[in-house]
C-alpha positions as CSV (number, residue, x, y, z in Angstrom):
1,X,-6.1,27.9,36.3
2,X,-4.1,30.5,34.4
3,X,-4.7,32.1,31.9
4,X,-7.8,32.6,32.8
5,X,-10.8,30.9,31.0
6,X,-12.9,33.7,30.6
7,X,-9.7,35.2,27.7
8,X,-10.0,32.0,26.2
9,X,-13.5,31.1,25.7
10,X,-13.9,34.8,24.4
11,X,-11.7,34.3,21.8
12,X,-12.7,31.0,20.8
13,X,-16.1,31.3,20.4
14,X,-16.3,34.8,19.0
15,X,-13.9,33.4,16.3
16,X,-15.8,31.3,15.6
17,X,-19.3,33.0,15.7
18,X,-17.9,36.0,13.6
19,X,-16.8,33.6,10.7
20,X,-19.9,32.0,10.8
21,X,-21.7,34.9,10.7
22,X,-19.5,36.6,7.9
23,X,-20.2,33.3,5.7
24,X,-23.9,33.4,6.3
25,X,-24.3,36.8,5.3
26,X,-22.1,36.8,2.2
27,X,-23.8,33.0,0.9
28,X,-27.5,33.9,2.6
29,X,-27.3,37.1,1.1
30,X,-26.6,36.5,-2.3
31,X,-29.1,33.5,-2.1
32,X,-25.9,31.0,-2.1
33,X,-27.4,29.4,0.3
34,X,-31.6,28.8,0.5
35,X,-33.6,30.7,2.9
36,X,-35.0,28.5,4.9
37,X,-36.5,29.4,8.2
38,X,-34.9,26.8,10.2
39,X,-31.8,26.7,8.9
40,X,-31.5,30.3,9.3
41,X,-33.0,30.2,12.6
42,X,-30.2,27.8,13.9
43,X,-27.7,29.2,11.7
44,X,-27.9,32.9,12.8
45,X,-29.3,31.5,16.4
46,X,-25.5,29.9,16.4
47,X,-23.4,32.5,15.4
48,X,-24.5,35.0,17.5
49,X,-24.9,33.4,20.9
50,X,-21.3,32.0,20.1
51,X,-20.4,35.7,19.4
52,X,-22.8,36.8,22.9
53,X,-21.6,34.6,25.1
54,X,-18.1,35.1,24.3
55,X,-18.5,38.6,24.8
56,X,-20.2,37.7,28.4
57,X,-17.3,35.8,29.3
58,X,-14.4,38.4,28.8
59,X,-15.9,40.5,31.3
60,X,-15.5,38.2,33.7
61,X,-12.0,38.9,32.9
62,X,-12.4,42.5,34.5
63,X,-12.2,43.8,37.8
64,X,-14.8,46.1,38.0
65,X,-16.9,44.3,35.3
66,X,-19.9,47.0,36.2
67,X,-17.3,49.7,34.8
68,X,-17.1,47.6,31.0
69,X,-18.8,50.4,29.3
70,X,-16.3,52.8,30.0
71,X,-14.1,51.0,27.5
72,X,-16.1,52.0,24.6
73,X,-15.2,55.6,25.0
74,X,-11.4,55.0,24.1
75,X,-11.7,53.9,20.4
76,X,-9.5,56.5,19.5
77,X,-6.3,54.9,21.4
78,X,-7.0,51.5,22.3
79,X,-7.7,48.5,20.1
80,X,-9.7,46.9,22.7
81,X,-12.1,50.0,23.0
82,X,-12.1,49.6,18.8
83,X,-13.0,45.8,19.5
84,X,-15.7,46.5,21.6
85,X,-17.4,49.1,19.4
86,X,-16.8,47.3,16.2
87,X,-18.5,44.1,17.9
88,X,-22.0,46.0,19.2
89,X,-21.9,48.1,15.7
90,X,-21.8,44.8,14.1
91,X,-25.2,43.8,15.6
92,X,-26.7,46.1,13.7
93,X,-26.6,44.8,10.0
94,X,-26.5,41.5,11.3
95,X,-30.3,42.0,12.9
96,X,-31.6,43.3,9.6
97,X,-30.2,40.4,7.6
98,X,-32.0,38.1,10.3
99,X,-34.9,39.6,10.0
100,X,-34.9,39.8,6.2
101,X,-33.8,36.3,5.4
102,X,-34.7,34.3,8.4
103,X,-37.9,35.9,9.0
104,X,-39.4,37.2,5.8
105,X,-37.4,34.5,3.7
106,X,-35.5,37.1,1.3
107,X,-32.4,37.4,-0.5
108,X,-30.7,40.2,-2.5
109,X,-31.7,43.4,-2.5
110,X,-31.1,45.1,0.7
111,X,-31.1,42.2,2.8
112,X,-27.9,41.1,0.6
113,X,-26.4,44.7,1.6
114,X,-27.6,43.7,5.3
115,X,-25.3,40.5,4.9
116,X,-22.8,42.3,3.4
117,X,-22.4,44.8,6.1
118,X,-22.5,42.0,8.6
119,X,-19.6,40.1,7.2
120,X,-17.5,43.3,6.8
121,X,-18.2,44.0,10.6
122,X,-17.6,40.5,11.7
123,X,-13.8,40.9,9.6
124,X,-13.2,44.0,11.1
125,X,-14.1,42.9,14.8
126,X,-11.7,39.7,14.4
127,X,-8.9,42.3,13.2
128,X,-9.8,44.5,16.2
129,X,-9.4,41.4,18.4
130,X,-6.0,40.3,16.6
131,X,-4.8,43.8,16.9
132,X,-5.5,43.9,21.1
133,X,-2.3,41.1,21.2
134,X,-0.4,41.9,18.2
135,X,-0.1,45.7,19.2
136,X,1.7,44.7,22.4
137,X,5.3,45.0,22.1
138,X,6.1,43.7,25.5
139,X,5.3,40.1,24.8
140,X,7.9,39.3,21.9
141,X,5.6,36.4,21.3
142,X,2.2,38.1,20.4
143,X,3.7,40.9,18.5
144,X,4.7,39.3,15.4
145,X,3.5,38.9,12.1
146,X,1.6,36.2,12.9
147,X,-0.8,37.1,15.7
148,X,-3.4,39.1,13.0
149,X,-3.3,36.4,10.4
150,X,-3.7,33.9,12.7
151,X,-7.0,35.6,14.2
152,X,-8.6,35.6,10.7
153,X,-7.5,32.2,9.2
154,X,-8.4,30.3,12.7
155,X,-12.0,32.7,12.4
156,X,-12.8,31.5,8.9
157,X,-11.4,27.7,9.5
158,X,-13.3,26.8,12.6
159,X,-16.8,29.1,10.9
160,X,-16.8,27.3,7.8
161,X,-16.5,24.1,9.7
162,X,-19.9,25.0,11.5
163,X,-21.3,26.4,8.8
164,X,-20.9,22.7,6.8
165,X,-22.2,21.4,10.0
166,X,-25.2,23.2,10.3
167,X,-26.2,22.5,6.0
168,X,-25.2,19.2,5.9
169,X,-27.6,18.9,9.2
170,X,-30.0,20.3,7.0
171,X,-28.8,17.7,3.9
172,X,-28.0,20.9,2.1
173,X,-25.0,19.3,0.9
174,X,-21.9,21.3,-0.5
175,X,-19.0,19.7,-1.7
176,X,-17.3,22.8,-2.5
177,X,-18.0,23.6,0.9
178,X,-16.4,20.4,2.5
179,X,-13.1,21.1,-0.1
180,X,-13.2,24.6,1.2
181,X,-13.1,23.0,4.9
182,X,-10.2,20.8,4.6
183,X,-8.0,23.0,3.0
184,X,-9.0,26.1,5.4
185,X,-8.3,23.3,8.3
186,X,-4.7,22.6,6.3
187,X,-3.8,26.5,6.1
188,X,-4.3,27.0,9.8
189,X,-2.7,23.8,10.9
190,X,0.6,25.3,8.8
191,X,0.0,28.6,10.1
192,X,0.2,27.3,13.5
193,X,3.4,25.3,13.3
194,X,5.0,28.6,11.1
195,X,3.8,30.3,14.7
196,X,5.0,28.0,17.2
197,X,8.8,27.4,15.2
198,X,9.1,31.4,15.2
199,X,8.2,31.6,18.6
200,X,10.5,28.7,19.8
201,X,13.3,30.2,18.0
202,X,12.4,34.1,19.1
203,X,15.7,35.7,20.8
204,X,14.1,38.2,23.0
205,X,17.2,41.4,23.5
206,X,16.0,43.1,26.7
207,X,17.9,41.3,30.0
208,X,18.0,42.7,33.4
209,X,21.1,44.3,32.6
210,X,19.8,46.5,29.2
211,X,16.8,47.4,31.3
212,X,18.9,49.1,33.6
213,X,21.7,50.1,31.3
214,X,24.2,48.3,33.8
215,X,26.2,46.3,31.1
216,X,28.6,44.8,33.7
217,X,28.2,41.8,35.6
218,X,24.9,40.0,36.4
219,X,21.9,42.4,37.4
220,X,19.6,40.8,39.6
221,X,17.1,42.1,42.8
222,X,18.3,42.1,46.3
223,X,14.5,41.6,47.5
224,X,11.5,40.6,45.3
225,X,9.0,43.0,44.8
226,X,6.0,40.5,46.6
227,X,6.2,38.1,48.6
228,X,3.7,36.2,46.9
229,X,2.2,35.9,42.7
230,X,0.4,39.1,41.7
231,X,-1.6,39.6,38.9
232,X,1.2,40.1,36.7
233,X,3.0,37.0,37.5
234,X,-0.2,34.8,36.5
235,X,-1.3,36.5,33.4
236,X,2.0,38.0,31.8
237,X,4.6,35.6,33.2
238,X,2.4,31.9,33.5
239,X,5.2,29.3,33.3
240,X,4.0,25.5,31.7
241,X,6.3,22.8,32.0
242,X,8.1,22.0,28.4
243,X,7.2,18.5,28.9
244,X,3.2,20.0,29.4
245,X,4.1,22.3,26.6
246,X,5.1,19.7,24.1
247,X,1.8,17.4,25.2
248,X,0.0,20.4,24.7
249,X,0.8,21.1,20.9
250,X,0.3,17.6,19.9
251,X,-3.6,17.3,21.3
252,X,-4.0,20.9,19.5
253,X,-3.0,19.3,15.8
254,X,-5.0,16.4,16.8
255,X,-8.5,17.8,17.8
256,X,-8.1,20.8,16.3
257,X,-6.5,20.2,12.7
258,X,-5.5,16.2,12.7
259,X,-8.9,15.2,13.1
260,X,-11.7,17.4,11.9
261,X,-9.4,16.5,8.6
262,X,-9.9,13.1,8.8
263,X,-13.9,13.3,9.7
264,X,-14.4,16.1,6.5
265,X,-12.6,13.9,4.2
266,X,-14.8,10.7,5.3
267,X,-17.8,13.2,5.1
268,X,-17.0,13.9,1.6
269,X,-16.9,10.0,0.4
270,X,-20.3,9.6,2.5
271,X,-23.5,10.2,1.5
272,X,-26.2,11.7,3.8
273,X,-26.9,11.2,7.1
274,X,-23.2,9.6,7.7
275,X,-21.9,12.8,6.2
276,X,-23.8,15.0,8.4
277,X,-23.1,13.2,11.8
278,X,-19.5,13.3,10.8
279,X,-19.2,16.8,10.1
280,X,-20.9,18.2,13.4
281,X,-18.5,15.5,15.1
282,X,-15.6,17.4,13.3
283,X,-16.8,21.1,14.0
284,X,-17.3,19.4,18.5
285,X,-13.8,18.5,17.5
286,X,-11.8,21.3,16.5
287,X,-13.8,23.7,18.9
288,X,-12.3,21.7,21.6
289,X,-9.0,22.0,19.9
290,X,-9.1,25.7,19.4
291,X,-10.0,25.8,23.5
292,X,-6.5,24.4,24.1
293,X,-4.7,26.5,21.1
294,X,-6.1,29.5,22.7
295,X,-5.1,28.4,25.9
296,X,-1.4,27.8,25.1
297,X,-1.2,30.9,23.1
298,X,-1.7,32.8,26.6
299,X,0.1,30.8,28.3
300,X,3.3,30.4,26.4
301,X,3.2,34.2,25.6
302,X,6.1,36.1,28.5
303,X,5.5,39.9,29.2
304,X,8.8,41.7,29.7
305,X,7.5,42.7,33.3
306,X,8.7,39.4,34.5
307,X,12.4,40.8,34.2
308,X,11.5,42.7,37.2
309,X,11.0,39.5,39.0
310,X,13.9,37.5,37.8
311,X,12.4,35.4,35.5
């Protein structure tokens, strides 16, 4: 299947592992949240083997996988050598605040710095990761004002609905935090239907003729470049059926926004354990939602490239 599942798991799960980590380190930090050694076990146990394994995944992506640490080296340039360094930098703080708040059982001071640090690195790698498509001016469709927002809203939605999760789990119950859910589940459900109407209405300028400066008459190719779909052609130009398309968007509102509404809300009016169940129900939910939104944002994204092959 194209796009390929390894791109979309990656930015899926490190979403939503960075926002959970960014909220555990701001709330653990300050002693917002209690430090318990379970919860913090699970908690930071989560968030980064969400953030690890989507990592994992995106070099199965590669070609030469072997060769992924030469990518680092290009931070100067590239946005995905940035991500990459950002993400193992990252690590760093976040181990300290582990260890200080998990393990020893301590807030403030400079395990509060530690969680600081963390969150700040966990923003900045989401940006890094929002900036790899929104720097590509190719694909009309990615390089919009919406791709870097998008990153960070979708990143703090779906980590604040684990986070919930994981304390109401732990009947550390938070109705700020289940408010703060909803409407972070609300903002990226209008964010994503402000995205798909710009895209649906994008004019894209460049044609066959423009790219060739031939203004007369109908430019197309005597003899295609392959006989057969390369690379390109599956990852830049993936074509989905508008009837698919269409199916498509309306199972992403409902798992990922539609519903983990609906269970939050009914969390709210419940007391503890129906709460709980229904709020790690919501957070199975909308990660499954944000599987197919991430899948449908590659695949309804068209490189330029594809003018080359008549499409």
């Amino acid at each position: 299947m194209h796009p390929a599942f390894s791109v979309v798991f990656f930015t899926t799960a490190t979403g939503a592992g960075y926002g959970l980590l960014a909220l555990l380190g701001v709330l653990g930090g300050l002693g917002i949240i209690p430090a318990d050694f379970w919860l913090g076990f699970i908690g930071m146990g989560l968030a980064l083997g969400l953030i690890a394994a989507g990592l994992l995944s995106s070099t199965g992506h590669l070609g030469r996988p072997e060769r992924a640490w030469r990518a680092f080296s290009q931070w100067r340039s590239s946005w995905l050598s940035r991500e990459g360094v950002s993400s193992v930098l990252t690590f760093i703080p976040a181990g300290l605040f582990g260890i200080g708040w998990v393990l020893l059982g301590r807030g403030g001071g400079w395990v509060a710095i530690a969680g600081l640090l963390a969150a700040v690195g966990a923003i900045v790698t989401v940006c890094t990761t929002g900036m790899i498509y929104a720097s590509l001016k190719p694909i009309a469709q990615w390089h919009s004002r919406f791709t870097l927002p998008g990153y960070l809203i979708f990143s703090a939605m779906t980590g604040s609905v684990l986070l919930n999760a994981l304390l109401q789990g732990f009947a550390v119950c938070s109705k700020m935090l289940l408010a703060a859910c909803v409407l972070l589940t609300l903002l990226g459900w209008a964010w994503k239907l402000a995205t798909w109407r710009y895209n649906d209405q994008l004019e894209i300028p460049t044609t066959a003729n423009t790219a060739t400066g031939l203004t007369g008459g109908t430019v197309r190719s005597l003899e295609w470049p392959h006989t057969e779909e390369n690379y390109l052609l599956k990852e830049m130009g993936f074509r989905i059926a508008r009837k698919h398309g269409a199916r498509l968007r309306q199972i992403t509102q409902l798992l990922a926004f539609a519903l983990p509404v609906v269970l939050l809300i009914a969390a709210f009016a419940l007391p503890w354990p129906f709460g709980a169940v229904l709020s790690v129900l919501a957070a199975i939910v909308q990660f499954a939602g944000m599987l197919v939104e991430r899948w449908l944002f590659f695949a309804e994204a068209k490189h330029t490239v594809t003018l080359y092959y008549g499409r």
